[in-house]
matplotlib code that plots the C-alpha trace (Angstrom):
import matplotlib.pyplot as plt

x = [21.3, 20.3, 17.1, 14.8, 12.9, 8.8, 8.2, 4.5, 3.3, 2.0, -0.2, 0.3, -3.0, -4.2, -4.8, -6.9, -3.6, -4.0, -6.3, -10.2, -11.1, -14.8, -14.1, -11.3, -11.5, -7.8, -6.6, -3.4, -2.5, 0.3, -1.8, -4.5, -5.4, -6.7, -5.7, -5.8, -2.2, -1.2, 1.7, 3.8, 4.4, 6.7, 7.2, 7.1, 8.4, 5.4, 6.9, 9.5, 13.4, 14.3, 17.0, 18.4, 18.3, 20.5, 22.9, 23.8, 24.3, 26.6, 28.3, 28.3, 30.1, 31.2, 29.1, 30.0, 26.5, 27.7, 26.0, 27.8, 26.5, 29.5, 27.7, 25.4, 26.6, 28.3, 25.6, 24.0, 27.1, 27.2, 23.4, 24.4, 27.3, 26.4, 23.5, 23.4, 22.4, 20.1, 18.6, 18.1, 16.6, 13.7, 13.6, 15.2, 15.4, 16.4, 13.1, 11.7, 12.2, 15.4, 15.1, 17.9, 18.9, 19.3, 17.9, 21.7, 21.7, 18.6, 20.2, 23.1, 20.9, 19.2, 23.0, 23.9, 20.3, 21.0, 24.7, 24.0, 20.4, 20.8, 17.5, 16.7, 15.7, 15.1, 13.2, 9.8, 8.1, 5.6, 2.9, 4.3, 4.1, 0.8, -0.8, 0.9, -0.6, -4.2, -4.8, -7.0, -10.2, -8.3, -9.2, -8.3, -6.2, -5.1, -7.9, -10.8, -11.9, -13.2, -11.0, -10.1, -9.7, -5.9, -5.7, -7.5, -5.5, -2.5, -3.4, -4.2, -0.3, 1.2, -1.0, 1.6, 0.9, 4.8, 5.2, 1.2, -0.5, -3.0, -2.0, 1.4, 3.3, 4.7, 8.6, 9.9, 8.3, 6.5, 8.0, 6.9, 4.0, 2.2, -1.3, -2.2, -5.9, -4.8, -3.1, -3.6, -5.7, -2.3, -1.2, 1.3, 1.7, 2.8, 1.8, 0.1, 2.3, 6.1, 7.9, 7.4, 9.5, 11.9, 10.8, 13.1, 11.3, 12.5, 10.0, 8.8, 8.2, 6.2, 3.3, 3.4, 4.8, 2.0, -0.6, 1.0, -1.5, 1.7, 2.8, 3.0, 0.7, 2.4, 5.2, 5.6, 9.1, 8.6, 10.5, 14.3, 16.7, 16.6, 12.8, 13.3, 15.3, 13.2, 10.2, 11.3, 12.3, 9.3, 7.3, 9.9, 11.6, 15.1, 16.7, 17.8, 14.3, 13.5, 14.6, 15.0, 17.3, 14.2, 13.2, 9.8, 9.1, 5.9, 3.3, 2.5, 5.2, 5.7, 4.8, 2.0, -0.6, -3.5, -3.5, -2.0, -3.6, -2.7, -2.5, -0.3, 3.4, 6.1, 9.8, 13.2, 16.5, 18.4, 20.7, 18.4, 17.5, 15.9, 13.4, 10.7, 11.9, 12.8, 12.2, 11.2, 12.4, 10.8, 11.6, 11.3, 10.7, 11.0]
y = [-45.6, -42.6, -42.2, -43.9, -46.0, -45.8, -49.2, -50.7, -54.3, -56.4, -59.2, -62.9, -64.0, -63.8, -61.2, -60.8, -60.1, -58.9, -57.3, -58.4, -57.2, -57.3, -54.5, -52.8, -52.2, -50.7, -54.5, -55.3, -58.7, -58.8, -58.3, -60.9, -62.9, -62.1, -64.3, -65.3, -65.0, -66.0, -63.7, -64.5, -61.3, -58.6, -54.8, -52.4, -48.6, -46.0, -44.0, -44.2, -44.1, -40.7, -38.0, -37.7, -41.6, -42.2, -39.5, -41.1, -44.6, -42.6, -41.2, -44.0, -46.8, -44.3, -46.4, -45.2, -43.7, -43.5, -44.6, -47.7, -48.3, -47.6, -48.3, -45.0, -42.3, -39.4, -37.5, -39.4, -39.9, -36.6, -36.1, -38.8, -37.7, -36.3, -38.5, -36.3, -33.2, -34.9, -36.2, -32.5, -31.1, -33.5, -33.8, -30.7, -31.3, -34.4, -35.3, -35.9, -39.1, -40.5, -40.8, -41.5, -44.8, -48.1, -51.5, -52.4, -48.8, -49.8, -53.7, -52.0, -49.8, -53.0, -54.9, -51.8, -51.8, -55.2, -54.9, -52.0, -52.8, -56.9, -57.5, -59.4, -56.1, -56.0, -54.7, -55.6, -58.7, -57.4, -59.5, -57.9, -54.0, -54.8, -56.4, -53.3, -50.7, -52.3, -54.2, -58.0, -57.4, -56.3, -52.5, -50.4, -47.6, -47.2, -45.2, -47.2, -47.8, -44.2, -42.8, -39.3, -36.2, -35.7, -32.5, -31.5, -33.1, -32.2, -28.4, -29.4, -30.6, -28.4, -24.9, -22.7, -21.9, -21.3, -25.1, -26.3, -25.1, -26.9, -30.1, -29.7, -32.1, -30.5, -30.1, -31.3, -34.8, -33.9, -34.6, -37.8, -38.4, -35.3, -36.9, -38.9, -38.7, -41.2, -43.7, -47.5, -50.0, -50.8, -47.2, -46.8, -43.7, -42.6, -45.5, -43.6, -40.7, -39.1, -41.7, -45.7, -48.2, -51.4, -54.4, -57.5, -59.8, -60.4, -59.1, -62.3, -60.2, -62.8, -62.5, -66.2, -66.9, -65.3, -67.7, -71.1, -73.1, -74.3, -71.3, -71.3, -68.3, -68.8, -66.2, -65.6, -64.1, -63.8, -65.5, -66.3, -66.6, -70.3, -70.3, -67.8, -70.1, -73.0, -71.4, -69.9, -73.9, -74.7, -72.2, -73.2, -70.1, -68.7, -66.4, -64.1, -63.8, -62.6, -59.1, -61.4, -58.3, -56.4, -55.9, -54.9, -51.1, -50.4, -47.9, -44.0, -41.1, -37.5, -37.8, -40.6, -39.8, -40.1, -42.3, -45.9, -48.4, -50.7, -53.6, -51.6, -53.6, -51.7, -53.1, -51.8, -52.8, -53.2, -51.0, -48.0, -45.0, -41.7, -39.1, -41.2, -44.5, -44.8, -47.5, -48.4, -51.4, -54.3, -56.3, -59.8, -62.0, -65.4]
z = [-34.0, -32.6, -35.0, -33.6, -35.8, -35.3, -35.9, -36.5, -35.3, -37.5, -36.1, -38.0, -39.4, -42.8, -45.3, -48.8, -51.3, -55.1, -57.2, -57.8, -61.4, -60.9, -57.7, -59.2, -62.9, -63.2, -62.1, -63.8, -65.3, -62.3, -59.4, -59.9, -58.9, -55.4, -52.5, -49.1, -47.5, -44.5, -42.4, -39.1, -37.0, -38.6, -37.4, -40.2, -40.0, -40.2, -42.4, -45.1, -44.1, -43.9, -45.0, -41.2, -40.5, -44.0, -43.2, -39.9, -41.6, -44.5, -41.4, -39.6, -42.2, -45.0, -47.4, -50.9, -52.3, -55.7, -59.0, -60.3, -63.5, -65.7, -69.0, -68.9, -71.4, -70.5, -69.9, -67.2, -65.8, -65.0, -64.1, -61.4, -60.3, -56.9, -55.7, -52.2, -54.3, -56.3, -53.7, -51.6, -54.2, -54.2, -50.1, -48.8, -44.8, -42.4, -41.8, -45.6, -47.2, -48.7, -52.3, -55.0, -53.4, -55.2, -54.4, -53.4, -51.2, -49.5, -49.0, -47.4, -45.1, -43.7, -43.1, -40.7, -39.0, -38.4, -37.2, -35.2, -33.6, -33.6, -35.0, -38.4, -40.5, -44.0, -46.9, -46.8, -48.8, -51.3, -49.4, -46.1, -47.6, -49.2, -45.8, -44.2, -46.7, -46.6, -43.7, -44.0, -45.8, -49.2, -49.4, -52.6, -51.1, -47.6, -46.6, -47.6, -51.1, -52.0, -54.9, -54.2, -56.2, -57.1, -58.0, -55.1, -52.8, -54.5, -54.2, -50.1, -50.1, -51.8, -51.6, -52.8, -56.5, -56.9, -56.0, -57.6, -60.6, -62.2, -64.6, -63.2, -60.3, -57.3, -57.0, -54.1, -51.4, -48.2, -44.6, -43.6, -41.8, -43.0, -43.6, -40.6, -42.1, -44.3, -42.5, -43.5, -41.2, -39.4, -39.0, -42.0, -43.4, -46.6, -48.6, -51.5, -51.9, -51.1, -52.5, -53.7, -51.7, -52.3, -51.6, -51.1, -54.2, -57.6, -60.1, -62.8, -65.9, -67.2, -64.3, -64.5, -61.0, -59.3, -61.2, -60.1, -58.4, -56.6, -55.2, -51.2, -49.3, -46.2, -45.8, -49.5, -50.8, -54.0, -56.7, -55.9, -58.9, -58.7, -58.5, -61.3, -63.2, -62.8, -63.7, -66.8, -67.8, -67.0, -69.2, -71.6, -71.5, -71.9, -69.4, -72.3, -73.1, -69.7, -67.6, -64.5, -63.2, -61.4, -58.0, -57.2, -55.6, -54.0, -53.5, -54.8, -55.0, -56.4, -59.7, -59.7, -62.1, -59.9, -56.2, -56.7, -55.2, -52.6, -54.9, -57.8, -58.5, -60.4, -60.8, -61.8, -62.4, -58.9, -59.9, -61.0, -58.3, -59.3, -57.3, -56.5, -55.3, -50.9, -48.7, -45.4, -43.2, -41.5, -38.3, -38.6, -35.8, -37.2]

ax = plt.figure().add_subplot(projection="3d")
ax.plot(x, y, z, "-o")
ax.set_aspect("equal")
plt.show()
């Protein structure tokens, strides 16, 4: 690969994981409650994958970036039908972030990083992008814990009023990296705004996984489908009553209404990509 990746080191140890409601009064249902996690050593890329580094995989494997959800009505067919240009409109240069890619799209990404480097790369566990995003002691944001104006900082991003008015988004992602002020604790950037990022867990729409008193901190992956499966029986549930088709995206992007915190969990269907959804990779060494 002729990108290089800028790759972060993670330290093992442990790390405080999930929301507190009595410190953060925006706590959702799904990110309590707040844990001690333990974490072998992982790299994690500073920045989101971008533009440039997915072109040379395209060009590279002639991977077939196409939409394949055949049962989307016409119209949507056609608003999909050129991910590339989609994609350029929202991060117009090689060195933005990719956006418009699907869970599977990001999967493949990691298969050629690990063909073509030889290392085990992958998308991130949500306990690995959280630890990377806010560091041990379990700060709100990746700054610190001191909320910050958003339509200030907004206006700092993006000062031309063409692109920024007020109580309007901006059009179009930043480069990556553009706000080393607000790096996390482990020197991530980009963790609260550009674009949220896959992770490799299932999403449990019934937030009941995250509560088991028998669920393993050590290296956590999130719920399998046989865990899935098993936990829905259980809870005495059926699968049809369940969307267990999700996978979980982290972190802020584009259009978030305000800075998401470090903690926040949001999940789609696999198949699913749009304008504010990337990823970034990590290096496994175990």
């Amino acid at each position: 690969m002729n990108s290089m990746l800028d790759m972060v080191i993670i330290p093992e140890g442990s790390f405080l994981m999930g929301a507190d409601p009595e410190v953060e009064i925006n706590a959702e249902y799904e990110e309590q409650p707040q844990r001690e996690v333990w974490l072998s050593t992982y790299a994690i890329q500073r920045t989101p994958v971008t533009v440039g580094q997915w072109q040379e995989f395209l060009r590279d494997t002639g991977y077939d970036w196409s939409y394949d959800n055949e049962t989307l009505n016409a119209s949507f067919r056609d608003f999909y039908s050129s991910l590339p240009n989609l994609a350029a409109e929202f991060s117009p240069g090689d060195m933005y972030p990719i956006v418009f890619v699907s869970w599977f799209d990001a999967y493949h990404f990691t298969q050629w990083l690990k063909e073509t480097l030889g290392g085990a790369y992958a998308l991130p566990t949500e306990a690995q992008w959280e630890k990377a995003c806010r560091g041990q002691n379990g700060q709100l944001y990746p700054w610190e814990n001191q909320e910050v104006d958003w339509l200030e900082e907004i206006a700092l991003l993006y000062p031309d009023p063409n692109i920024n008015t007020k109580g309007s988004y901006p059009k179009t992602n930043q480069p990556v990296g553009c706000c080393l002020e607000k790096q996390s604790p482990c020197g991530c950037l980009d963790m609260w705004q550009n674009v949220s990022e896959w992770c490799s867990d299932w999403y449990d729409t019934t937030g009941k996984y995250y509560h088991d008193p028998n669920t393993n901190w050590v290296n956590p992956h999130g719920v399998t489908v046989e865990e899935f499966k098993k936990h829905c029986q259980t809870l005495g549930l059926s699968l049809s009553d369940v969307n267990m088709y999700s996978k979980v995206y982290r972190g802020g992007h584009l259009l978030s209404s305000g800075w998401t915190r470090c903690t926040y969990r949001g999940h789609q269907s696999p198949r699913s990509c749009g304008s504010i959804i990337g990823l970034r990779v990590v290096l496994n060494y175990q």
